[in-house]
C-alpha positions as a LaTeX table, in Angstrom:
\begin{tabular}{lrrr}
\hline
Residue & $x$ (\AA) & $y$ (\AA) & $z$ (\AA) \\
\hline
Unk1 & 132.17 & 122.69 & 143.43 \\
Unk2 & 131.71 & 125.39 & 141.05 \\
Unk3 & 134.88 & 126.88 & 138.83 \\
Unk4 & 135.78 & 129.93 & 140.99 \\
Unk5 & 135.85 & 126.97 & 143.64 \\
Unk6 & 138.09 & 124.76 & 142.04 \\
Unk7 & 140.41 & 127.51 & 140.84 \\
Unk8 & 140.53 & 128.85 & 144.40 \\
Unk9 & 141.32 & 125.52 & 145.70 \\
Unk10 & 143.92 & 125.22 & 143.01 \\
Unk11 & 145.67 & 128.61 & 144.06 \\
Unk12 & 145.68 & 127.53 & 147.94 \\
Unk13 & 147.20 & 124.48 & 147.10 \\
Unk14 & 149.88 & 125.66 & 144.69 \\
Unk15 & 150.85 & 128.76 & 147.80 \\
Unk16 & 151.35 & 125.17 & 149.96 \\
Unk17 & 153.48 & 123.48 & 147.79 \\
Unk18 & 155.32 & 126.72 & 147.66 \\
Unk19 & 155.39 & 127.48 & 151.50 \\
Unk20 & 156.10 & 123.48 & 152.03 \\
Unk21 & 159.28 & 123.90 & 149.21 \\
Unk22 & 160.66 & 126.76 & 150.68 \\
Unk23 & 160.18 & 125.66 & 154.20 \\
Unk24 & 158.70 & 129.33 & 154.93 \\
Unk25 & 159.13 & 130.22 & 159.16 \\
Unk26 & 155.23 & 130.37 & 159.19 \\
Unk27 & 154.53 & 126.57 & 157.77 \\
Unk28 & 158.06 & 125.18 & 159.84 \\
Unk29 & 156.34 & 126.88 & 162.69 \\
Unk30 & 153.02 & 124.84 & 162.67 \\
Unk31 & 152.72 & 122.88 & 159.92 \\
Unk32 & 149.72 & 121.30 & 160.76 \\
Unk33 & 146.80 & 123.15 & 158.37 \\
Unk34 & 149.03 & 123.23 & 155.41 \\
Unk35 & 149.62 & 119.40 & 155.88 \\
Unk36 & 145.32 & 119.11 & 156.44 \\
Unk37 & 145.25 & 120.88 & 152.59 \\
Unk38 & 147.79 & 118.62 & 151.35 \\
Unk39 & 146.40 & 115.54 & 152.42 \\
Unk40 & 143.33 & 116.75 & 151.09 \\
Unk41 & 144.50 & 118.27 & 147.69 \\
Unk42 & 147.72 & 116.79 & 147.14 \\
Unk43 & 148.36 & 114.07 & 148.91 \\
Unk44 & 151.49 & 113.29 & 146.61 \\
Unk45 & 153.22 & 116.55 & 146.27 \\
Unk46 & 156.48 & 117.66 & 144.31 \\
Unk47 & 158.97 & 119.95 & 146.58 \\
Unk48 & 160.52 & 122.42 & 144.35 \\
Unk49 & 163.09 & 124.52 & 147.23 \\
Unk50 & 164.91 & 126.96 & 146.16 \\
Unk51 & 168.41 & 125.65 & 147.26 \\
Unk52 & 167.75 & 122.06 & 147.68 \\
Unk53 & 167.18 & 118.93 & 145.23 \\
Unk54 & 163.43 & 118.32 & 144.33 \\
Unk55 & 161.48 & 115.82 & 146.24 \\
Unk56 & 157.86 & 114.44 & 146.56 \\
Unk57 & 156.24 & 114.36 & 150.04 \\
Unk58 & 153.80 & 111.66 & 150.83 \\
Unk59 & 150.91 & 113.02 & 153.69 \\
Unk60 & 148.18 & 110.40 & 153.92 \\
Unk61 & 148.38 & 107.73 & 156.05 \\
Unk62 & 147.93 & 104.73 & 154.31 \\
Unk63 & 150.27 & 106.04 & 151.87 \\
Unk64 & 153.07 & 106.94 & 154.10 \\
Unk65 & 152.69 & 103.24 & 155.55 \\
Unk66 & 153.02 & 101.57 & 153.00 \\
Unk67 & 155.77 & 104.01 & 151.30 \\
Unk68 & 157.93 & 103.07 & 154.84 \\
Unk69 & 158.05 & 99.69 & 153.82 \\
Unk70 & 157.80 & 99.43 & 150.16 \\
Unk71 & 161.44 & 97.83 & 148.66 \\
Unk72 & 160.85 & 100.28 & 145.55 \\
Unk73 & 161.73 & 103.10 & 147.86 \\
Unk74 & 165.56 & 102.92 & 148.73 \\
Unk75 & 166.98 & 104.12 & 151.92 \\
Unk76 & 170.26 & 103.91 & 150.52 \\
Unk77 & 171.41 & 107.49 & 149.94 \\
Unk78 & 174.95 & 106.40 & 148.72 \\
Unk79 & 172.81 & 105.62 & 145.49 \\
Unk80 & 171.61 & 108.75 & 145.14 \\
Unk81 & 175.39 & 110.40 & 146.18 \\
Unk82 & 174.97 & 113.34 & 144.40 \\
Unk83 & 171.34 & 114.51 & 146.28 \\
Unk84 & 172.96 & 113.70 & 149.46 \\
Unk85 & 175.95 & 115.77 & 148.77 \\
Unk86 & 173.15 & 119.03 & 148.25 \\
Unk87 & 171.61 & 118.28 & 151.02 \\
Unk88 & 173.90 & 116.89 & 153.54 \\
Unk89 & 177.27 & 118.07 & 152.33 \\
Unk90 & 180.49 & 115.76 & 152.18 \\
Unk91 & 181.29 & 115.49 & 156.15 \\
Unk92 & 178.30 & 113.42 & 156.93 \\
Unk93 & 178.77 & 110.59 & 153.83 \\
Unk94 & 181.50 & 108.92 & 156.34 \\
Unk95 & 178.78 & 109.05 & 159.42 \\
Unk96 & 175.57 & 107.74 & 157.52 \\
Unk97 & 177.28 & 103.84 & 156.16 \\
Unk98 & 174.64 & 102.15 & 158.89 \\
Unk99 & 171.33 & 100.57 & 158.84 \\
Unk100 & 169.45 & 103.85 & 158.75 \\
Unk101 & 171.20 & 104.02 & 155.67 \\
Unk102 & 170.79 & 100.68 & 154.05 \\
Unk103 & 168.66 & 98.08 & 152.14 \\
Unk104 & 168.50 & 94.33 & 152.36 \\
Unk105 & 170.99 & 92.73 & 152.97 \\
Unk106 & 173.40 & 94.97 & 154.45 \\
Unk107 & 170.44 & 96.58 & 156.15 \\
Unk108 & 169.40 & 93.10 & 157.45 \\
Unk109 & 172.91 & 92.31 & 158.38 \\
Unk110 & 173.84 & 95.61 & 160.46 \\
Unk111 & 170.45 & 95.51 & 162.40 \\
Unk112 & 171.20 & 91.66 & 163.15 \\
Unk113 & 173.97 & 92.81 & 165.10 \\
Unk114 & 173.10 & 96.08 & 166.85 \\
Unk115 & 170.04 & 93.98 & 168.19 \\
Unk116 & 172.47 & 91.78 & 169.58 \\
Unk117 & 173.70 & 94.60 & 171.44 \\
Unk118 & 170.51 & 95.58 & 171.85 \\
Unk119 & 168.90 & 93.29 & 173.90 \\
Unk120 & 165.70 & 93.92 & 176.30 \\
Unk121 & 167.52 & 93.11 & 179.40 \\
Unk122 & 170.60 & 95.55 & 178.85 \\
Unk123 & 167.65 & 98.49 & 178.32 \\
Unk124 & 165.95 & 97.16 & 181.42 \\
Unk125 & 169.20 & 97.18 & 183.48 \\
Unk126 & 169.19 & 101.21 & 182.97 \\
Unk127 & 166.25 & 101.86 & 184.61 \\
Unk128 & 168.32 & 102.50 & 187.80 \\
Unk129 & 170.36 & 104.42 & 186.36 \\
Unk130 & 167.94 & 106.20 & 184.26 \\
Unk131 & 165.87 & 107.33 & 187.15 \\
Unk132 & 169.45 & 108.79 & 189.23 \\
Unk133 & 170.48 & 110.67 & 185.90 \\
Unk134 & 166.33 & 112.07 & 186.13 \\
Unk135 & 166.88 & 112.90 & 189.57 \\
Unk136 & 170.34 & 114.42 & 189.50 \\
Unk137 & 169.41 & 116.87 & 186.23 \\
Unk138 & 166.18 & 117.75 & 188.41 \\
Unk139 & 167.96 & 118.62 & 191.62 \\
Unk140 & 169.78 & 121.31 & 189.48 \\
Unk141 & 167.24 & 123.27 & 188.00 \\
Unk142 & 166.32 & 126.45 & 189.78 \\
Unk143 & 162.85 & 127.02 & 191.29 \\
Unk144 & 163.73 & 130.53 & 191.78 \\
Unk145 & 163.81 & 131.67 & 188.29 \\
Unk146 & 162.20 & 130.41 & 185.23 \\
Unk147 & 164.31 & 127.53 & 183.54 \\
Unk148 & 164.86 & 126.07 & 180.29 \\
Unk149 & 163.36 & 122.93 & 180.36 \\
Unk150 & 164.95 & 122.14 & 176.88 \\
Unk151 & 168.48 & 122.55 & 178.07 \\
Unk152 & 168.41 & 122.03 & 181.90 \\
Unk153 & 166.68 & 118.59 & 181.24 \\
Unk154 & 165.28 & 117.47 & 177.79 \\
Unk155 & 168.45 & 117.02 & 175.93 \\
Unk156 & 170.61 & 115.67 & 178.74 \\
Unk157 & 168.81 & 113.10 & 180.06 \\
Unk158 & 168.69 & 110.84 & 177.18 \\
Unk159 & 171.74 & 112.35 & 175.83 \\
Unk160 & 173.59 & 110.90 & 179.28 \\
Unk161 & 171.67 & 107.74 & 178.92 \\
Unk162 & 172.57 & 107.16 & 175.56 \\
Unk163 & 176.40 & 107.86 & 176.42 \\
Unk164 & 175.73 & 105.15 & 179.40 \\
Unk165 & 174.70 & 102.61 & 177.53 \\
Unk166 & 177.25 & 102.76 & 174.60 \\
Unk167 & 179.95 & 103.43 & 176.81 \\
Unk168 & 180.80 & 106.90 & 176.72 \\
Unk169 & 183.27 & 107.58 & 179.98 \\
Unk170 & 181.22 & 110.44 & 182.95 \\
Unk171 & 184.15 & 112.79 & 182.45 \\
Unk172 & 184.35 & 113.26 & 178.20 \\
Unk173 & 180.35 & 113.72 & 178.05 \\
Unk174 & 180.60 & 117.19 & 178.76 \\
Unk175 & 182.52 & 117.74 & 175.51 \\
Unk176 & 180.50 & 114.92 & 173.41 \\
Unk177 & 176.84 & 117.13 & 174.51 \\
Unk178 & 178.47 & 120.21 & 173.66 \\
Unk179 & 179.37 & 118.75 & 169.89 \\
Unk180 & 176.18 & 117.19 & 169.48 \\
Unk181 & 174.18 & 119.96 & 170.58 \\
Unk182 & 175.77 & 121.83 & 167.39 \\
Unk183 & 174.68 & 118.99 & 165.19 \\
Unk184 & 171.50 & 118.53 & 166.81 \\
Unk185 & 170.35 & 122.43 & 166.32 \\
Unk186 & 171.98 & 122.98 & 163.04 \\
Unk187 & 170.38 & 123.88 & 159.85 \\
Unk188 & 171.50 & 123.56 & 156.03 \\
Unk189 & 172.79 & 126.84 & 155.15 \\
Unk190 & 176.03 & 127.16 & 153.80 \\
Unk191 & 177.54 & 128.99 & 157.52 \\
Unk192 & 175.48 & 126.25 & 158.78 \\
Unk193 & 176.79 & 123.08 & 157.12 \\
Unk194 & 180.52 & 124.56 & 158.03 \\
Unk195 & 179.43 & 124.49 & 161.63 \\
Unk196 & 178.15 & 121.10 & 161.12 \\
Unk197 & 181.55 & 119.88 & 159.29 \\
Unk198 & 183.23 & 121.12 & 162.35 \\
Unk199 & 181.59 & 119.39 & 164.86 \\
Unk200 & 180.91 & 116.15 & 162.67 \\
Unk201 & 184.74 & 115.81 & 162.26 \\
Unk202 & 185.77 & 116.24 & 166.19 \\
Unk203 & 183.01 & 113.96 & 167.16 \\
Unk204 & 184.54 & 111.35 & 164.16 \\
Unk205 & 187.93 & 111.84 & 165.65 \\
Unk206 & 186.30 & 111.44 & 169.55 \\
Unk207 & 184.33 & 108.22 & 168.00 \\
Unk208 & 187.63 & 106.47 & 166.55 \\
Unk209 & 189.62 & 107.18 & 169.48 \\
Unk210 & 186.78 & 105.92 & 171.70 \\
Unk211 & 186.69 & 102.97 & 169.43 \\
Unk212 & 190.44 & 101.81 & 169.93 \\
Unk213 & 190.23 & 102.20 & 173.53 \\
Unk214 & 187.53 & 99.50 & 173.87 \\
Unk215 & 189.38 & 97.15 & 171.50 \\
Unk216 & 191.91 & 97.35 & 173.66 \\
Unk217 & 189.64 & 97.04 & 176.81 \\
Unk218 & 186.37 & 96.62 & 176.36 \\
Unk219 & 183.86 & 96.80 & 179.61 \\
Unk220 & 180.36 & 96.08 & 179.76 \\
Unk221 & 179.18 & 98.29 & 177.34 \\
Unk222 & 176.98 & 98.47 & 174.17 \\
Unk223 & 180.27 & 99.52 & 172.28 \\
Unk224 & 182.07 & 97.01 & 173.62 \\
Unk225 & 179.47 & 93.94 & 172.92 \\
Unk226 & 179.27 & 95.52 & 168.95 \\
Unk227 & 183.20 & 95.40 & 168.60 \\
Unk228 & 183.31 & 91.75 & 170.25 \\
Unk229 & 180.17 & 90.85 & 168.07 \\
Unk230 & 182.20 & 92.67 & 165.21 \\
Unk231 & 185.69 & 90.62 & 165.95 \\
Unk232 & 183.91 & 87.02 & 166.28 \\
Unk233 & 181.15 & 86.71 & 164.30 \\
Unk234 & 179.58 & 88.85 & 161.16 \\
Unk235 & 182.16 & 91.64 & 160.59 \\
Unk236 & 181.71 & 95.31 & 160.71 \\
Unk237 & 184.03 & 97.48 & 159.08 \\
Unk238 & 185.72 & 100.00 & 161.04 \\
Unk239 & 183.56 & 102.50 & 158.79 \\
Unk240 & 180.24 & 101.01 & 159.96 \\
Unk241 & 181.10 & 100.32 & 163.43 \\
Unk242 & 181.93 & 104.17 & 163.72 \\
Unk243 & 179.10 & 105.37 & 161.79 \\
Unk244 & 176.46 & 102.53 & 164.02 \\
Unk245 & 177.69 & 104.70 & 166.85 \\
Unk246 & 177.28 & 107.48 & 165.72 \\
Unk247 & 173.50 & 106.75 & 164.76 \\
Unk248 & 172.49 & 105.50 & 167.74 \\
Unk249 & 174.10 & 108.49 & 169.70 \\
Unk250 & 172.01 & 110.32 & 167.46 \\
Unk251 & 168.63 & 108.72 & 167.24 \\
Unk252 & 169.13 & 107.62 & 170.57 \\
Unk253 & 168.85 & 111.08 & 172.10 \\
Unk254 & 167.53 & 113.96 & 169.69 \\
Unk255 & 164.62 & 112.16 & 168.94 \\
Unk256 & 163.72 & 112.21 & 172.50 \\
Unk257 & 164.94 & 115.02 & 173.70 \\
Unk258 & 162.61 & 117.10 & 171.37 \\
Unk259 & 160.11 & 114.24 & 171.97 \\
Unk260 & 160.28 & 115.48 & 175.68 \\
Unk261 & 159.68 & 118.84 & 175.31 \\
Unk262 & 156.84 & 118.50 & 173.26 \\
Unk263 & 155.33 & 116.22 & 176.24 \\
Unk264 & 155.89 & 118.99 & 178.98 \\
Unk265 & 154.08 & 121.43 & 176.63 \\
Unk266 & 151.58 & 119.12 & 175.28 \\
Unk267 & 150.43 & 118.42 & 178.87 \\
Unk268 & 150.87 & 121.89 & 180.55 \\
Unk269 & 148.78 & 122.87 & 177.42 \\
Unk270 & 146.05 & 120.51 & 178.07 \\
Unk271 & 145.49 & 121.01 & 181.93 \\
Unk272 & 142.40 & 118.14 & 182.42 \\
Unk273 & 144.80 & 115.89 & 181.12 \\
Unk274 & 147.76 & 116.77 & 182.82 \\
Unk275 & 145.24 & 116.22 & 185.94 \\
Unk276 & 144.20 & 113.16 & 184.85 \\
Unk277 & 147.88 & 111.34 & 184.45 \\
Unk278 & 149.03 & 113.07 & 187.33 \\
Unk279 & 146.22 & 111.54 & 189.53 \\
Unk280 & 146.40 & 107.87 & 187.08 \\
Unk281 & 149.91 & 107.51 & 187.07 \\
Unk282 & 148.67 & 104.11 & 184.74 \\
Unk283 & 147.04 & 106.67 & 182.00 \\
Unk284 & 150.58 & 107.92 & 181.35 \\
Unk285 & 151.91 & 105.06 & 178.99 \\
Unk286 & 148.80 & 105.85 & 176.27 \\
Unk287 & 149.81 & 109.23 & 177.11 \\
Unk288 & 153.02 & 109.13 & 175.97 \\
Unk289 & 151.90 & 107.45 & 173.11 \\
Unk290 & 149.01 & 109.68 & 171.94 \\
Unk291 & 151.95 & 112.73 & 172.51 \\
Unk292 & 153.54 & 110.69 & 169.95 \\
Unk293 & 150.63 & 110.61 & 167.74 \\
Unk294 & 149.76 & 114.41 & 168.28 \\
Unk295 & 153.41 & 116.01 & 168.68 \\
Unk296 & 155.56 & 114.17 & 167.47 \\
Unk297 & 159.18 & 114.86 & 167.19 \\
Unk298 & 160.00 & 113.19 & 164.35 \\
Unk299 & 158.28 & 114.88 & 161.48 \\
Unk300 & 159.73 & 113.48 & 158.17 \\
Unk301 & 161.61 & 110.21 & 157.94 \\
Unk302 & 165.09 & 110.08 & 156.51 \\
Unk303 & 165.37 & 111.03 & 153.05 \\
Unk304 & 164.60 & 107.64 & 150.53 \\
Unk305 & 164.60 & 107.64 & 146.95 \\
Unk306 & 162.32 & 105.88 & 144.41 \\
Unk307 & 164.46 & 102.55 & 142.76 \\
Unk308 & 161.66 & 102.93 & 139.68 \\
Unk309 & 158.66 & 104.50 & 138.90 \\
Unk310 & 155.64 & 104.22 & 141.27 \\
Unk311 & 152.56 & 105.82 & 141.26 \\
Unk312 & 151.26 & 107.13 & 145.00 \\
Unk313 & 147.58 & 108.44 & 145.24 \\
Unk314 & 147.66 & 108.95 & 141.52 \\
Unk315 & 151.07 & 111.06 & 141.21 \\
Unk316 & 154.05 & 109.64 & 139.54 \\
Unk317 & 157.16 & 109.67 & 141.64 \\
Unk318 & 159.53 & 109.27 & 138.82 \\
Unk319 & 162.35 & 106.68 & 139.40 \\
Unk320 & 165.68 & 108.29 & 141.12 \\
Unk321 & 163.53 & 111.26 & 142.64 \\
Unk322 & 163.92 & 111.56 & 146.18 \\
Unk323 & 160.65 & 110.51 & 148.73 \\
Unk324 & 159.67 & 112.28 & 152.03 \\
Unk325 & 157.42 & 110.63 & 154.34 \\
Unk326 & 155.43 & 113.49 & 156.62 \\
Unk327 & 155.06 & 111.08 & 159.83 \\
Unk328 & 153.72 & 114.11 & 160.92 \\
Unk329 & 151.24 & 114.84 & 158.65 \\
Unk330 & 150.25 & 111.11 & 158.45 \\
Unk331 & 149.77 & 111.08 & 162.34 \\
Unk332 & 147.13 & 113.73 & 161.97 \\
Unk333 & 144.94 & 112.15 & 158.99 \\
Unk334 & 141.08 & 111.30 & 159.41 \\
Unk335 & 141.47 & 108.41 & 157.66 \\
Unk336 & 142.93 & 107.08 & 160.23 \\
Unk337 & 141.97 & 108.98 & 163.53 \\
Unk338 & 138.97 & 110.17 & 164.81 \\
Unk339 & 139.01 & 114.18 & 165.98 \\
Unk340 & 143.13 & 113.63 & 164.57 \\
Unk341 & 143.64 & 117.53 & 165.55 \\
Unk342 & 142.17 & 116.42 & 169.62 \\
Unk343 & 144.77 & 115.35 & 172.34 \\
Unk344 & 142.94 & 111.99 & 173.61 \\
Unk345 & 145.41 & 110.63 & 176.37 \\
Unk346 & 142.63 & 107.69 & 176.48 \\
Unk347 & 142.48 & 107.37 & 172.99 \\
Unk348 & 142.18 & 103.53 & 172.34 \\
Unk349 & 144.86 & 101.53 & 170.35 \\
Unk350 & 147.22 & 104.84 & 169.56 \\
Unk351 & 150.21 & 102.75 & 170.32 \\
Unk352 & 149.48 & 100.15 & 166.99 \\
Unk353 & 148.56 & 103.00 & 164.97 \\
Unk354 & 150.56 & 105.94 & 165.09 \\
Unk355 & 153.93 & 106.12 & 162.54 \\
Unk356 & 156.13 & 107.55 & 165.53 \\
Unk357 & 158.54 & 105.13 & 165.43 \\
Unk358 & 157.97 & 104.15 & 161.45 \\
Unk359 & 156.81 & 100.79 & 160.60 \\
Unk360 & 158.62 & 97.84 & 158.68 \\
Unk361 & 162.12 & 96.85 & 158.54 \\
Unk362 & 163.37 & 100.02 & 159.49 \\
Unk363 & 160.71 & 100.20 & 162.77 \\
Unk364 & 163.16 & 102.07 & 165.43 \\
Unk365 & 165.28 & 99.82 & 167.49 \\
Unk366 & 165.43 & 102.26 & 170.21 \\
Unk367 & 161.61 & 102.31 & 170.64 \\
Unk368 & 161.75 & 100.28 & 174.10 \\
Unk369 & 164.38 & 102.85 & 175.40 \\
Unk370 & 162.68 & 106.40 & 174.34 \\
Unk371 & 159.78 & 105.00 & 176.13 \\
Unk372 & 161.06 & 104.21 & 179.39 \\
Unk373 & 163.21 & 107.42 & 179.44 \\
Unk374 & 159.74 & 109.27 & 178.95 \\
Unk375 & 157.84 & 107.48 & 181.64 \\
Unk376 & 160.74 & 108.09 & 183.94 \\
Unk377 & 161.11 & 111.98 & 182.68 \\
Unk378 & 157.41 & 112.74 & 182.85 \\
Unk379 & 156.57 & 110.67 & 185.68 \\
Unk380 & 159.64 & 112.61 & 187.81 \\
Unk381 & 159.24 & 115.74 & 186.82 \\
Unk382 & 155.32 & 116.17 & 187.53 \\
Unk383 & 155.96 & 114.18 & 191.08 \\
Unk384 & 158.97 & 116.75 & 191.90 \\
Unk385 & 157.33 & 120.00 & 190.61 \\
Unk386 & 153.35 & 119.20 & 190.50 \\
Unk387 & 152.56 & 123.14 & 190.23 \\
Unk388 & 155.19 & 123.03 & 187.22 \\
Unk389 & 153.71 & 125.89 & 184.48 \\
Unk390 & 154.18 & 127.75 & 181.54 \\
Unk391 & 156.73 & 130.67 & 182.09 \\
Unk392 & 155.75 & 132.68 & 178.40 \\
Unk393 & 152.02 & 132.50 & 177.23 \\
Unk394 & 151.73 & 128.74 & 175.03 \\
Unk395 & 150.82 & 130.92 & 171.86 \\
Unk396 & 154.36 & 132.52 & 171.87 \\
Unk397 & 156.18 & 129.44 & 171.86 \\
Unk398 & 159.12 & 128.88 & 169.52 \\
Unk399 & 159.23 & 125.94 & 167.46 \\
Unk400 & 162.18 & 124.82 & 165.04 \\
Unk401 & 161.87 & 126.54 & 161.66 \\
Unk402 & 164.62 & 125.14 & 159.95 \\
Unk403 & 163.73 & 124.86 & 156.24 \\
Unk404 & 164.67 & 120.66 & 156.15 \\
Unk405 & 161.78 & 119.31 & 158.32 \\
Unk406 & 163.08 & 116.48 & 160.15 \\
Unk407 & 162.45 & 117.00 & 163.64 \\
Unk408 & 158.97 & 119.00 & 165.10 \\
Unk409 & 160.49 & 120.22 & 168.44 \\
Unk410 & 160.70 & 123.37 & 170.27 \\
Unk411 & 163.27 & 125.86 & 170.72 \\
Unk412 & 163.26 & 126.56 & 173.98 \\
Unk413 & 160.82 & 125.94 & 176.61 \\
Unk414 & 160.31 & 128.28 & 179.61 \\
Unk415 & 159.09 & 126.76 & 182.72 \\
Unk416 & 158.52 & 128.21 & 186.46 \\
Unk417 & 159.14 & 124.73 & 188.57 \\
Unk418 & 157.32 & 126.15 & 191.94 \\
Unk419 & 155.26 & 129.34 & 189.94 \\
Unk420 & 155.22 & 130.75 & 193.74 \\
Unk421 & 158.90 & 131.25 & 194.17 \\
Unk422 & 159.87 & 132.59 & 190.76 \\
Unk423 & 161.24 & 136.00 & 191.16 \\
Unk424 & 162.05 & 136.80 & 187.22 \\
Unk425 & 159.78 & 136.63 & 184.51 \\
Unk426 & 160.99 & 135.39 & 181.21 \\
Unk427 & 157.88 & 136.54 & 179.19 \\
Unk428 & 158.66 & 139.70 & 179.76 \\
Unk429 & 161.90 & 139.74 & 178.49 \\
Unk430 & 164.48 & 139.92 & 182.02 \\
Unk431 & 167.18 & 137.74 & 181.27 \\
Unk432 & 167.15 & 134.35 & 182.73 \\
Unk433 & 169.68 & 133.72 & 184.95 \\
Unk434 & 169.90 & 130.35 & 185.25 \\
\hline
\end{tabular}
């Protein structure tokens, strides 16, 4: 590589860093070439945003695997209060004492008990139930006019089956969906974090009330089983009993709700495919699993920061800086995956591979649910509506470009259930009426 070369490379690297730290629309949009460059050029790279705390984002691979379950790199934000003040604000410190949260040995402790709650057999039981919530959202949506996918089904389904499972009573969902949808689609800006404070403290107020009522009399619910395990055997405070609930509301249904969407596009995208799943109902598990791999919606992992000084692909992450993991990023790398920018749905061994649901001690408890609610999802929605398309052209569609990069997810997604009976057209800019 000559000079000019190198000094050229230089230049495009230090305009990604910059995009990357100011979370420009363009990168949020499709962040997939400037994470290529990065991975490339700067594998370990320090995030400088205008408005933010500094950070270093890890983009290989092998790096971000072993970063998810190094000790050196603490999950514990209350360690590093005054970074998760900038970024998160004061109303979420009360929300985030769980295991997400956490080191050894509270972190060992609080996931010893939610997996008692947790068991296989109480995520099989919801398959029923599951597949009637599927079938009830589906019976709603409109074939007569182009629907969003994203609100009509994505985000209810395993928002409902999340509130079924811990215990949530049919007739105060309504309220709880509309509350997290704020928190779910809500950026960092200062109008922003008000919004959020708002709708963190009625859902806090919802959770504790909620909470009393099954102490008092608990049913056969996931809330329920965590207070009793709470009462009689390791303790829970009230504070992380409220805030465990709260987590697995969360990561129990905006994970997969995005997750979803990304699936219905991936696939409508990739017609051969779609073709193939549809016809090989058995093709769809690896499916869901390459979608993963290729669209994920969980782009970063929570925030960690560095306990002492380590040294990542020859950068120094100095000890108290804060770490982000690009799951994203690493999902792409071809280090680890042949053709990484291809959708494979037969792509062998994705599932062991891919960083969707992290790796470690903090590997996602809920993996075994978001699963089965995407099998069921997919599986219903392509059997139901099999001429199911694309209501906007798939170069126009909107994807989160909120400048903190947790979640890879689309805005909304257009879709004409039975393309022959449409009578609107959404790409053209009639309103939906829906």
């Amino acid at each position: 590589m000559t000079q000019m070369q190198e000094q050229e490379t230089a230049d495009e690297t230090a305009r990604a860093v910059d995009a990357a730290s100011r979370g420009c629309p363009e990168y949020r949009s499709n962040p997939h070439p400037l994470y290529q460059h990065l991975r490339e050029n700067a594998p370990v790279s320090r995030l400088t945003p205008p408005h933010g705390v500094d950070s270093y984002l890890i983009t290989r691979f092998e790096d971000a695997k072993a970063a998810l379950a190094d000790p050196r790199i603490s999950k514990d934000m209350y360690a590093a209060i005054d970074a998760y003040r900038s970024i998160f604000g004061d109303s979420s410190i009360a929300l985030d004492d769980n295991m997400l949260f956490a080191d050894p040995p509270k972190h060992t402790r609080l996931r010893r008990i939610v997996s008692r709650a947790f068991v296989p057999r109480r995520i099989e039981a919801l398959r029923p139930r599951i597949q009637e919530i599927t079938d009830a959202l589906l019976d709603q949506c409109s074939t007569l006019q182009s629907v969003d996918l994203l609100s009509a089904f994505a985000f209810p389904l395993p928002l409902q089956v999340i509130c079924e499972l811990i215990g949530v009573p049919e007739e105060e969902r309504e309220e709880v969906q509309q509350r997290c949808s704020v928190v779910a689609r809500t950026g960092f800006s200062k109008k922003d974090k008000d919004r959020l404070a708002e709708a963190e403290t009625a859902l806090r107020e919802y959770f504790e009330v909620l909470i009393a009522r099954k102490r008092k009399a608990p049913e056969d619910d996931l809330l329920s089983v965590l207070i009793q395990t709470s009462d009689e055997q390791e303790s829970l405070t009230d504070g992380e009993l409220l805030s465990t609930l709260w987590v697995l509301l969360f990561a129990g249904h905006k994970t997969t709700a995005y997750l979803i969407g990304n699936a219905v596009y991936t696939l409508l995208t990739h017609p051969e495919q779609l073709r193939q799943v549809t016809d090989s109902p058995e093709l769809l598990p690896n499916a869901i699993e390459e979608i993963i791999r290729f669209e994920g919606s969980v782009e970063n992992a929570t925030f960690r920061h560095a306990l002492e000084d380590i040294t990542i692909a020859g950068t120094l992450i100095p000890k108290g800086s804060l770490v982000q993991i690009a799951v994203t990023s690493a999902n792409r790398d071809a280090a680890a995956f042949e053709s990484p920018d291809t959708f494979d749905i037969a792509r062998p061994g994705v599932q062991s591979n891919h960083l969707g649901f992290g790796t470690g001690p903090h590997y996602c408890l809920g993996a075994p649910l978001a699963r089965m609610e995407m099998q069921i999802a997919l599986a219903s929605l392509f059997r139901r509506f099999p001429k199911l398309s694309l209501a906007m052209p798939a170069d126009e569609a909107k994807w989160l470009t909120v400048p903190f990069p947790a979640f890879r997810g689309l805005t909304e997604l257009p879709v004409a259930l039975d393309p022959s009976r449409v009578l609107d057209d959404w790409a053209s800019g009639m309103p939906d009426i829906a």
